[in-house]
N, C-alpha and C positions, 0 to 999 in steps of 0.2 A: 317201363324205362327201356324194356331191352326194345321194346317196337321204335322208338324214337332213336334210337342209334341206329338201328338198322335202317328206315330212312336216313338218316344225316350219309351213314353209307354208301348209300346209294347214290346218295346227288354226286353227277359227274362234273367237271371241270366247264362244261358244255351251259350245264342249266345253270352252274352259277354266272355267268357274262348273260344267261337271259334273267336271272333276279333281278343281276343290276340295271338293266337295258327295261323290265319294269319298273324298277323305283324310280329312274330318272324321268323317265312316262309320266310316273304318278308326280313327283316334285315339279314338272315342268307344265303341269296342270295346276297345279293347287296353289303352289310357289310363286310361279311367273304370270296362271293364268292367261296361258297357249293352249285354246282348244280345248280348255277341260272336258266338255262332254265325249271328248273320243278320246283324246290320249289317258285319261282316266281309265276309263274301263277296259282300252287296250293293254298298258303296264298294268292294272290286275289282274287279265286275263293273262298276260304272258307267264305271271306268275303261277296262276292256276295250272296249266296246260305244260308245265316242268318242273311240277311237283313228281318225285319220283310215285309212282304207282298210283299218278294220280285221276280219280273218279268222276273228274269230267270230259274222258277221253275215252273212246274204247276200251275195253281191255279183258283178259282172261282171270278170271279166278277161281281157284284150286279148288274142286269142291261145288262151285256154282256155274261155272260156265262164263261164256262171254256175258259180259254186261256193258249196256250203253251207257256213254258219258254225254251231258245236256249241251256241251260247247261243240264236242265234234258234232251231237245232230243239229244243234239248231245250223254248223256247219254245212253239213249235208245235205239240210230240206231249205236253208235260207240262201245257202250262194252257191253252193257244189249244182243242184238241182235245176234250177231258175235263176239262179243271181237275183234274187226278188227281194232282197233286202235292199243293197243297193238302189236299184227300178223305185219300189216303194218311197224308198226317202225320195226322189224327184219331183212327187205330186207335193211332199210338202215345201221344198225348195221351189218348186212351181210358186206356190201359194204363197208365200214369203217373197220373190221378185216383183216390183213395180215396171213396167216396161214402159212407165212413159215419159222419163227422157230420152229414152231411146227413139220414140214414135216420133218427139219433137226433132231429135236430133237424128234421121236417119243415115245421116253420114258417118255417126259411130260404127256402123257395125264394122268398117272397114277397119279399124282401130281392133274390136275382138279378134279378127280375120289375124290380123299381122303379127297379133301378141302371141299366137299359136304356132312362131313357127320356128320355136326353143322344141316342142315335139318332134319334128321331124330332124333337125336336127341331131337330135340328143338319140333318135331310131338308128340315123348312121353311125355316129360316133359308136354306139354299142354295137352296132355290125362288125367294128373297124375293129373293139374290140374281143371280136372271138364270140359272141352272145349270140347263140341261136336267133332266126328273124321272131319268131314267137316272143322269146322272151324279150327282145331289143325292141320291138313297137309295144310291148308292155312298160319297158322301161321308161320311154321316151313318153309317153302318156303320163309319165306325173309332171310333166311339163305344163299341164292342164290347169296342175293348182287346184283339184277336182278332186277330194279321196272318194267318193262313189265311183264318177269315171275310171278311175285308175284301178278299182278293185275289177268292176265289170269287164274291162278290157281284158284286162291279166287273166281274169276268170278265162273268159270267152277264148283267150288266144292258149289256153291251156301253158301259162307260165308255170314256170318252177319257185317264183321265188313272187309270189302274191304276200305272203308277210313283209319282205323288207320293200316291197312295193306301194305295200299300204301305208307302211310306218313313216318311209317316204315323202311320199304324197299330203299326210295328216300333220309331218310335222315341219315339212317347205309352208304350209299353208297357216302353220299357227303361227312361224317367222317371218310371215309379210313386214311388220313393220321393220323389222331389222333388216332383212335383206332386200327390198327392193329399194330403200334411198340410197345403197350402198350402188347399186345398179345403175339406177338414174342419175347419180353423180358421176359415175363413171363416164358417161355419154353424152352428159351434156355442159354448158355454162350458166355460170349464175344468171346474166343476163337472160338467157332463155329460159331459166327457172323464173323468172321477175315478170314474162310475160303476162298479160291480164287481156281475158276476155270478156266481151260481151254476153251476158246472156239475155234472151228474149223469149220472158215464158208464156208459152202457147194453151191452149185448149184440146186437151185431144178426148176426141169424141166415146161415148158412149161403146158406139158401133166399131170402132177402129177398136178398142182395146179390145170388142171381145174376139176382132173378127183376126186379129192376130197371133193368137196360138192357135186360130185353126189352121191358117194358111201356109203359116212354116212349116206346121207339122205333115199336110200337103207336099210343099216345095220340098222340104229335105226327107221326108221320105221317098220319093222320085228318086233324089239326088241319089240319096245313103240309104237303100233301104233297111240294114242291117243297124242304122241309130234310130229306127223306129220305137226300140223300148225306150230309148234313154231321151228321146226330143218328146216321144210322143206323153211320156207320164209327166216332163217336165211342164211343156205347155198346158195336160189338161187339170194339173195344180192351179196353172194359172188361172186359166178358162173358169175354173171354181170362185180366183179371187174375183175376177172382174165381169161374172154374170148376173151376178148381183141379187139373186134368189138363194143363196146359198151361204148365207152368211157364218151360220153356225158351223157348218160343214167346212167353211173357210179357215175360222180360227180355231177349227178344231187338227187340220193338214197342216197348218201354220207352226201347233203348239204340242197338241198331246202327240199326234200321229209322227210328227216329225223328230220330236224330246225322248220317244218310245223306240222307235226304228234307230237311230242315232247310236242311241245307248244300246241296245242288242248290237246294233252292225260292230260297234267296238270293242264288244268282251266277245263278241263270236268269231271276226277276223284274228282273235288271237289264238287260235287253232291253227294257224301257220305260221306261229311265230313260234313254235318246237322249235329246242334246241339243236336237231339234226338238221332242221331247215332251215334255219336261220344264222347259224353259228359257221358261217362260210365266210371264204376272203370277196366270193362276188356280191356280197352283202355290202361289204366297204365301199367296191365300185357303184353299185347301185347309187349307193346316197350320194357319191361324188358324180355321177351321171347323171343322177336328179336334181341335183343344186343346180348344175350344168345348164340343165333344161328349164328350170325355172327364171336362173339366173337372166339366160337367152330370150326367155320368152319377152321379159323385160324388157331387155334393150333391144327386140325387134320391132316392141310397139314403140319406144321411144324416137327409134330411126327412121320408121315408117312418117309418121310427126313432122321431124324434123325435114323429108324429102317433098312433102306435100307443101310446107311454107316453101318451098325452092319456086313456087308455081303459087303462090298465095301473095299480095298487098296485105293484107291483115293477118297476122300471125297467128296460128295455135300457141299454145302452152304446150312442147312436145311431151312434158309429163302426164299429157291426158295418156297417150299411147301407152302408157306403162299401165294404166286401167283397164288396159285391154284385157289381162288374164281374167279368170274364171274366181279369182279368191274372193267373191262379192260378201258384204258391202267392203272389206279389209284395205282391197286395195285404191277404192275411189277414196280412201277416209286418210292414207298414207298420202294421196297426192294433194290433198287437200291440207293436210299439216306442212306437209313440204313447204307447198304454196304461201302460208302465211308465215312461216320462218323468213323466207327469204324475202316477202315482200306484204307486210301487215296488211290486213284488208280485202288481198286478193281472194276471190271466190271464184274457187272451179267446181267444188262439189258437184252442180248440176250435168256437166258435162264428164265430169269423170264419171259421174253414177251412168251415166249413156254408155261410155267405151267398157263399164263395171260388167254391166248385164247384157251387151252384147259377148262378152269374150263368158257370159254362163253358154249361152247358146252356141258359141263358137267352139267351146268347147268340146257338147257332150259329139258336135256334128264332126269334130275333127277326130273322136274315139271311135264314131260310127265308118269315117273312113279309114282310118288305122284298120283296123276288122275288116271293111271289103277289101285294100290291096293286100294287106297279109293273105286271109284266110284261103284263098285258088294257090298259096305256094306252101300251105303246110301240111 
């Protein structure tokens, strides 16, 4: 009894706002069914990692010495080290993307392009704010709608605040459907919600799908060569899905490897969700700077949309553009409900899943240039 008081003692003011900052984690997983595979094991982990004296952190004791805890090493050796957890998950997010409405639609990717550009915005606006450049193109990267990107980045650009960065990042991404029709109404009218397009489904070769995660991985490494982990593990996921010899190997990056990596990435990121790390007022900013970014990201793809019909006879749907982020399948699946809300029958699915899985790829190449123009000024 007397050990159980003296913990209860010990917990500071500090770890209990991180209890509750797990349960809510854990409730908005199970309850609402947002992302359970990360924000589960994240709110458990929070809570592990602010247990006072607690044995999955470093620590000294009396009589034995330091002893390792399993969270800060798998910390350590999986994202401190290599970021290789992160990386890792990509081959099976690879493997999980179909790139061929995009192959059919190659005019999408300018739709991913445009829906990225709530990051750089949201970089400034935290400059404007006082946030070191490091941590402000960390911040501006949960604009991405990416929690690997935004971990890797943050990692890479040596932020301070990769917990409420991740938290961020994981939980803009499990409120797609709430917040981006909030977005897309914001910007546009019903009428342009009512628009209906054409689709005309094509063939795409054998040879085209495999020869295109080589060729990106190619061209944006050229471009970026610092998004080489994060384009190049992405594509060669794919390269697995659509080589066509490797099938076991596919639904195994698909299922196990990716359901495996996932669930470690989410109880291990919460090694910076310590209460001395987390328990900050630039915690609050973050999440209102990330909404910010996502919010943006939204209506850049929507605007972009709507500036291309200024120059079009036959109209988009500007709510493809709002597919543009990174949140794949979430956000082609939010514009697709839209669509039949306001207008029964209309089918965009196909073209939203084109602007979906361009803006994966627009993504991880807009964190790989966040890292070159940062990193020559830190």
């Amino acid at each position: 009894m007397e050990f159980l008081v003296e913990g209860i003692m010990a917990i500071t003011p500090q770890q209990g706002v991180m209890y509750l900052v797990g349960l809510v984690l854990i409730w908005l997983a199970i309850k609402k069914g947002y992302e359970p595979s990360l924000l589960l094991p994240m709110g458990f982990g929070a809570i592990l990692v602010n247990l006072p004296f607690s044995g999955v952190i470093d620590q000294y004791i009396e009589g034995v010495g330091n002893t390792p805890g399993i969270i800060q090493w798998l910390y350590d050796v999986g994202i401190e080290a290599s970021e290789a957890m992160p990386i890792l998950l990509f081959i099976g997010i690879g493997a999980m993307i179909d790139f061929g409405p995009l192959l059919q639609q190659p005019v999408m990717f300018f739709f991913g392009a445009a829906a990225q550009f709530g990051i750089f915005a949201a970089l400034s606006f935290a400059v404007l704010l006082g946030f070191p450049l490091n941590d402000a193109g960390a911040i501006g990267i949960i604009g991405a709608a990416d929690g690997p990107t935004s971990i890797l980045v943050s990692k890479v650009l040596d932020s301070n605040f990769i917990g409420p960065i991740a938290v961020a990042a994981y939980s803009y991404m499990a409120l797609v459907p709430i917040v981006q029709p909030f977005a897309i109404k914001l910007v546009t009218t019903k009428k342009e919600r009512q628009i209906s397009m054409d689709y005309q489904p094509g063939q795409v070769s054998k040879g085209m799908r495999i020869a295109f995660p080589i060729v990106v991985t190619f061209i944006v490494g050229l471009i970026a060569p610092t998004s080489v982990a994060l384009v190049g593990f992405l594509m060669f996921g794919n390269l697995i899905r659509e080589c066509g010899v490797l099938g076991t190997l596919s639904d195994t990056a698909q299922n196990n490897l990716a359901n495996l990596i996932t669930l470690l990435l989410g109880i291990t990121i919460a090694f910076s969700m310590r209460a001395e790390a987390f328990v900050k007022w630039e915690t609050l900013m973050i999440m209102a700077i990330g909404l910010f970014a996502f919010v943006f990201d939204t209506i850049a793809g929507v605007l972009f949309a709507k500036v291309v019909n200024l120059f079009r006879k036959k109209k988009i749907n500007p709510m493809i553009g709002a597919a543009g982020i990174s949140a794949f399948p979430m956000s082609s699946r939010v514009v697709q409900k839209l669509a039949m809300e306001e207008k029964p029958g209309n089918i965009l699915i196909m073209q939203a899943a084109g602007a979906n899985v361009s803006g994966q790829v627009a993504s991880v190449v807009a964190g790989g240039l966040i890292i070159s123009l940062l990193a020559p000024y830190l």
